[in-house]
C-alpha positions in Angstrom: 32.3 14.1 -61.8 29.2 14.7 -59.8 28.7 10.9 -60.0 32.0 10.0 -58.7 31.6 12.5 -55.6 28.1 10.8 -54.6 29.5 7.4 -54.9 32.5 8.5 -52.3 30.3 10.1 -50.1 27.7 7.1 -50.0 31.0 4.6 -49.4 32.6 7.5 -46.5 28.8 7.1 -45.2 29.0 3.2 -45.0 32.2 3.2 -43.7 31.0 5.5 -40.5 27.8 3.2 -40.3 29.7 -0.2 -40.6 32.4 1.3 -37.8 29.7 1.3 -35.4 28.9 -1.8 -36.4 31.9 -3.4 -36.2 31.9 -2.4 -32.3 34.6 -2.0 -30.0 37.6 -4.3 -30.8 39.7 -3.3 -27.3 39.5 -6.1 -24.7 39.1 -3.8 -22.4 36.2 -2.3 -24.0 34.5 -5.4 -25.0 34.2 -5.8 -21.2 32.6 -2.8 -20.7 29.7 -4.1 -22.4 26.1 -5.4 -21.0 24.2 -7.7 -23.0 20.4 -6.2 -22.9 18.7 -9.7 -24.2 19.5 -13.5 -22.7 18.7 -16.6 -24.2 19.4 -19.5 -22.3 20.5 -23.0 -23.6 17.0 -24.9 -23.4 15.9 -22.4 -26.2 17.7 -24.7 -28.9 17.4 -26.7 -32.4 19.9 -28.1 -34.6 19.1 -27.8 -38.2 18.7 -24.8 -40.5 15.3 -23.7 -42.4 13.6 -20.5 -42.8 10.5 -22.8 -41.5 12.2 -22.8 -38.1 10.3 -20.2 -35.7 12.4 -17.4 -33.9 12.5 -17.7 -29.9 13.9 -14.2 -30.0 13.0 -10.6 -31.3 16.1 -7.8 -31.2 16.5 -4.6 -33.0 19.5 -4.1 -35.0 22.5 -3.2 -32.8 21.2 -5.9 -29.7 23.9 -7.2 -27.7 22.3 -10.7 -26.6 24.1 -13.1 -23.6 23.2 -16.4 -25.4 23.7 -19.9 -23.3 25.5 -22.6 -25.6 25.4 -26.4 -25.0 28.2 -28.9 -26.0 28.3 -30.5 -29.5 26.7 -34.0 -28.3 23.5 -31.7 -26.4 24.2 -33.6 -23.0 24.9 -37.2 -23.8 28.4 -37.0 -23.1 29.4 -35.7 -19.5 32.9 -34.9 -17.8 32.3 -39.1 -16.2 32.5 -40.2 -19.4 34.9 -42.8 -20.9 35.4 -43.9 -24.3 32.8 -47.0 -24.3 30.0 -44.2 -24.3 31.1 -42.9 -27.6 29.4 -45.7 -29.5 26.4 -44.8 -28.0 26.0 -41.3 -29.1 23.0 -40.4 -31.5 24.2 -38.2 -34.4 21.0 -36.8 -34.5 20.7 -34.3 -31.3 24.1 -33.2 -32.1 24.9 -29.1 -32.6 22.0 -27.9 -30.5 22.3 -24.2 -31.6 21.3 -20.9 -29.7 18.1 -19.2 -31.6 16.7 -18.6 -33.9 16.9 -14.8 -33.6 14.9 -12.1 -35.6 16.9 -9.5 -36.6 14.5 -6.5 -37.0 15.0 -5.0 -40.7 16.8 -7.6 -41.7 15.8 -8.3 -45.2 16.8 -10.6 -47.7 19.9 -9.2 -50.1 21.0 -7.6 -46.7 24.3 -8.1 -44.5 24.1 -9.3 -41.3 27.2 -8.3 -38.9 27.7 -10.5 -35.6 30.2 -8.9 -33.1 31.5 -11.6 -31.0 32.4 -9.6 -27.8 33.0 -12.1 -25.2 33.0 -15.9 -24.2 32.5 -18.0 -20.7 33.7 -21.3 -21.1 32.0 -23.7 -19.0 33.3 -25.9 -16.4 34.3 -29.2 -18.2 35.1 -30.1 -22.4 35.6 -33.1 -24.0 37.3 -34.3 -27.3 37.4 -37.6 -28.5 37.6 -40.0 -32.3 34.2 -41.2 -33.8 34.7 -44.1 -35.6 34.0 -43.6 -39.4 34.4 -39.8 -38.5 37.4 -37.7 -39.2 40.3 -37.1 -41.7 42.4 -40.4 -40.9 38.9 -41.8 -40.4 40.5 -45.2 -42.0 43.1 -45.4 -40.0 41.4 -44.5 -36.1 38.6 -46.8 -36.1 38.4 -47.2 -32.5 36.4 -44.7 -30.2 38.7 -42.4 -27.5 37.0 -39.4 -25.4 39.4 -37.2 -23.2 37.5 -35.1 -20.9 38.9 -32.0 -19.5 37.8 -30.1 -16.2 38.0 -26.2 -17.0 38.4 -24.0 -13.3 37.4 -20.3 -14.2 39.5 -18.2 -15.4 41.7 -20.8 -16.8 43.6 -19.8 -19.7 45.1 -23.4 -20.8 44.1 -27.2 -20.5 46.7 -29.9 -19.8 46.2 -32.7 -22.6 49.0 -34.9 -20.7 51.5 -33.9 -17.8 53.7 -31.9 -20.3 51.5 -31.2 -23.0 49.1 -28.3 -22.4 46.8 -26.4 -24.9 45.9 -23.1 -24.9 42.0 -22.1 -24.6 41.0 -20.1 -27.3 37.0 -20.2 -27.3 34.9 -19.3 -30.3 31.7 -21.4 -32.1 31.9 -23.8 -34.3 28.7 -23.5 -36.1 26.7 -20.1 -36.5 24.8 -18.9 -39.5 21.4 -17.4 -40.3 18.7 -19.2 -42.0 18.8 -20.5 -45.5 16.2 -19.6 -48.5 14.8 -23.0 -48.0 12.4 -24.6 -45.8 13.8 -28.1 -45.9 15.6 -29.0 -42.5 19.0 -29.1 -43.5 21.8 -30.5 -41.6 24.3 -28.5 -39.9 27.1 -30.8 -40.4 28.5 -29.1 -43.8 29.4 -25.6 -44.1 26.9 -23.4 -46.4 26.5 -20.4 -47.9 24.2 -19.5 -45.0 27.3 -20.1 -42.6 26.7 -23.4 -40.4 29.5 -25.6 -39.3 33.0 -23.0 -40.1 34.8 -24.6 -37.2 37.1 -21.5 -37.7 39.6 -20.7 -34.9 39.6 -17.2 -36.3 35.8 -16.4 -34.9 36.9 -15.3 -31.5 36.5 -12.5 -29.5 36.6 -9.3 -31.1 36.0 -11.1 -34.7 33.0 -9.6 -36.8 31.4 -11.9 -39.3 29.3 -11.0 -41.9 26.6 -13.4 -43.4 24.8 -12.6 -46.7 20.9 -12.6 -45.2 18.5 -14.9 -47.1 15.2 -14.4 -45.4 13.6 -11.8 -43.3 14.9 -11.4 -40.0 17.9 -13.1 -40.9 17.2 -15.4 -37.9 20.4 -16.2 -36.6 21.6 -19.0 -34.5 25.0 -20.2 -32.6 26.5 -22.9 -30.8 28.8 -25.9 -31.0 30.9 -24.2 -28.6 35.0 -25.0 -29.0 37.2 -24.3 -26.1 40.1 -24.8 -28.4 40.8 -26.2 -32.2 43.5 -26.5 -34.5 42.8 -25.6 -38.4 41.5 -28.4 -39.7 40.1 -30.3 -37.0 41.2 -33.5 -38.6 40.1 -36.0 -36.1 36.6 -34.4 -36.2 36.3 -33.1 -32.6 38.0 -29.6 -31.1 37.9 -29.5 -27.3 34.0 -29.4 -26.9 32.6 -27.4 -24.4 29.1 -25.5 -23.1 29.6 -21.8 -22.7 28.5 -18.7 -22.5 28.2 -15.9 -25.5 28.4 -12.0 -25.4 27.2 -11.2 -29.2 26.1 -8.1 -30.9 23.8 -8.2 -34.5 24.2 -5.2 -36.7 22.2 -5.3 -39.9 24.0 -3.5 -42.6 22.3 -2.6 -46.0 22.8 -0.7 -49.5 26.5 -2.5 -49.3 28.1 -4.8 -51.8 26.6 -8.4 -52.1 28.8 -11.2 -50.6 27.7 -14.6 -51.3 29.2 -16.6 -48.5 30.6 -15.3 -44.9 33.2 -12.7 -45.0 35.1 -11.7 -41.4 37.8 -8.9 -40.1 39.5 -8.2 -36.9 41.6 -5.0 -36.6 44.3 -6.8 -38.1 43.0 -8.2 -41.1 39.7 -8.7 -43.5 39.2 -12.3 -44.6 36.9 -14.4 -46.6 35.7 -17.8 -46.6 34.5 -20.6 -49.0 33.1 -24.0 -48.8 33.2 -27.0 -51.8 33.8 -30.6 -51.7 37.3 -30.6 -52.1 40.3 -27.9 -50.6 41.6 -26.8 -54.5 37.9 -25.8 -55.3 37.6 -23.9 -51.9 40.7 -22.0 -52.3 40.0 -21.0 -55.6 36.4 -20.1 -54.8 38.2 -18.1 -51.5 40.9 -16.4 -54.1 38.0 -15.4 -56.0 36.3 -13.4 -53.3 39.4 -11.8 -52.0 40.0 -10.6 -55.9 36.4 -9.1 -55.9 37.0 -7.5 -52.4 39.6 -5.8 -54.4 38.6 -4.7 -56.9 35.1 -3.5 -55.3 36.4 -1.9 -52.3 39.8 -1.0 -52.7 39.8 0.1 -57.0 42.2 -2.5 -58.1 42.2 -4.0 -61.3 41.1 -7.5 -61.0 44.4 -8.5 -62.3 45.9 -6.3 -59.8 44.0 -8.0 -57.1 45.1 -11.3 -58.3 48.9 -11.0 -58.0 48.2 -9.1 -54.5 46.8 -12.0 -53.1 50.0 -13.9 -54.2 52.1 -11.3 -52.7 49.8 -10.8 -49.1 47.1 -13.3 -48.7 46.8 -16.1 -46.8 44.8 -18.7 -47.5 44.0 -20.8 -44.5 42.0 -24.1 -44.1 39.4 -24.0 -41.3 38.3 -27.8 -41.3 38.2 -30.8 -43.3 36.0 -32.7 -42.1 32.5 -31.6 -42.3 31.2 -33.9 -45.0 30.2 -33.0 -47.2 32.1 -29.6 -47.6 35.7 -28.4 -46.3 36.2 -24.3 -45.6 38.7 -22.1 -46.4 39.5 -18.8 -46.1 42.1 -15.8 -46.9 43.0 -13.3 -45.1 44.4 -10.2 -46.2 46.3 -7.7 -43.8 44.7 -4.4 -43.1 48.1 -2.7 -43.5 49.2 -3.7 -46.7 45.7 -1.9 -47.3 46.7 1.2 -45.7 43.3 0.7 -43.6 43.8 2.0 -39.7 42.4 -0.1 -36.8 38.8 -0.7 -36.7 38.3 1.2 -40.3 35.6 -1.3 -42.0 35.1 -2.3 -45.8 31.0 -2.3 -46.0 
């Protein structure tokens, strides 16, 4: 009995800590909120290792203003036409915001980013690589469509009577693998890396499992707007600016791959080589969400997530790996608004 009452009051205790985390999910009092570090966009790489220096120091609970470039780091400009995309080098591309140390992070612990609000810059593109994308057989010639963004606008026209809503949010973000080898940040990971998931916008908190000290987190490939699954490879590609908070939460239950929530739902997320694995691999997590946090039988878990999750597929075209995630509604849970599960 005594054993049962410490083990509520330690998860009442995480609760309270993770709802500070969390951060304010009102628009109105994300903009309330002054970053107190800034990183601007020169302080970049674009591959994740443990071997890759910080450029940045912050206490858990920093709010940073972080600069982002677009996906292609500056060879592509609003002038451009579709004969430049042959000549873009794969290798600058997703020049990415960091690394930042995380103070106390530690490996085993959970690092919470807050994303409270997004500038988009002045201009985007979106375009076909050849050999790149879902149909990549079928679109094997280049095409770029560049897009002028005025501030404040909340849409981009695609042709006279088409336009698209902006919806801005990064494409890749993650902290540092156990490794020291440079690894891509093409494919999703574990460590996070290239989600491409429309969900990550403002107000969104993402949780990556931490794998070395520091964490050392990084973001960028800045999307003004992307459908799920991004099947011709590119969303609508643009620089911005970032208004992020780092929370480093510990003594909570493990999570092997990035887990989010807004104040609507709690989602997770998993990467393989083909969609069936993923989803099963997303069910999975869900089912030990559960079971862990909410006391359900596992079998319990498994027809709830027939009845009330949703699986989703982020992209498909990050070779090696495709993402998807479910997402279960906080109120089928009974959880209020902002109530947190770490």
């Amino acid at each position: 009995m005594i054993y049962v009452l410490l083990s509520s009051f330690c998860f009442f205790i995480l609760l309270l800590v993770n709802y500070a985390c969390t951060g304010p999910n009102n628009s109105n009092e994300r903009e309330k909120i002054e970053p107190q570090y800034f990183l601007s966009s020169d302080k970049t790489h674009n591959k994740f290792s443990r071997s890759i220096p910080p450029v940045l120091r912050v206490p858990s609970g920093a709010v940073l203003e972080v600069e982002t470039k677009e996906a292609t780091d500056g060879q592509l400009t609003i002038n451009s036409t579709s004969e430049d995309i042959p000549n873009v080098q794969f290798d600058p591309i997703h020049p990415l915001t960091g690394p930042v140390y995380v103070e106390g992070a530690e490996t085993g612990d959970i690092l919470a980013v807050t994303l409270h609000r997004f500038e988009i810059g002045d201009w985007a593109w979106s375009g076909v690589f050849p050999g790149f994308g879902f149909l990549a057989d079928e679109f094997t010639e280049p095409y770029l469509k560049t897009f002028a963004i005025p501030k404040g606008a909340t849409e981009v026209k695609f042709t006279d009577k088409i336009s698209i809503p902006l919806n801005p949010f990064p494409g890749v973000m993650g902290v540092a693998p156990a490794t020291g080898e440079m690894l891509s940040t093409i494919p999703p990971r574990a460590n996070g890396g290239n989600m491409d998931n429309p969900h990550f916008t403002e107000g969104t908190t993402v949780y990556f499992p931490v794998f070395v000290e520091g964490a050392l987190f990084s973001i960028g490939d800045t999307h003004a707007a992307q459908g799920f699954g991004e099947v011709c490879g590119t969303a609508i590609e643009a620089p911005m600016k970032i208004i992020y908070e780092v929370n480093v939460i510990k003594n909570s239950r493990a999570i092997k791959e990035p887990q989010y929530e807004t104040e609507e739902y709690y989602a997770v997320t998993a990467f393989a080589t083909t969609i069936d694995e993923a989803a099963k691999k997303a069910t999975g997590y869900m089912m030990d969400y559960l079971v862990e946090e909410h006391g359900l039988e596992r079998t319990e878990a498994y027809v709830l997530c027939s009845l009330a999750g949703n699986l989703e597929i982020a992209e498909v075209v990050d070779a090696p790996h495709v993402l998807v995630s479910m997402h279960m509604p906080k109120k089928v849970l009974g959880i209020q608004p902002k109530a947190s599960e770490f």
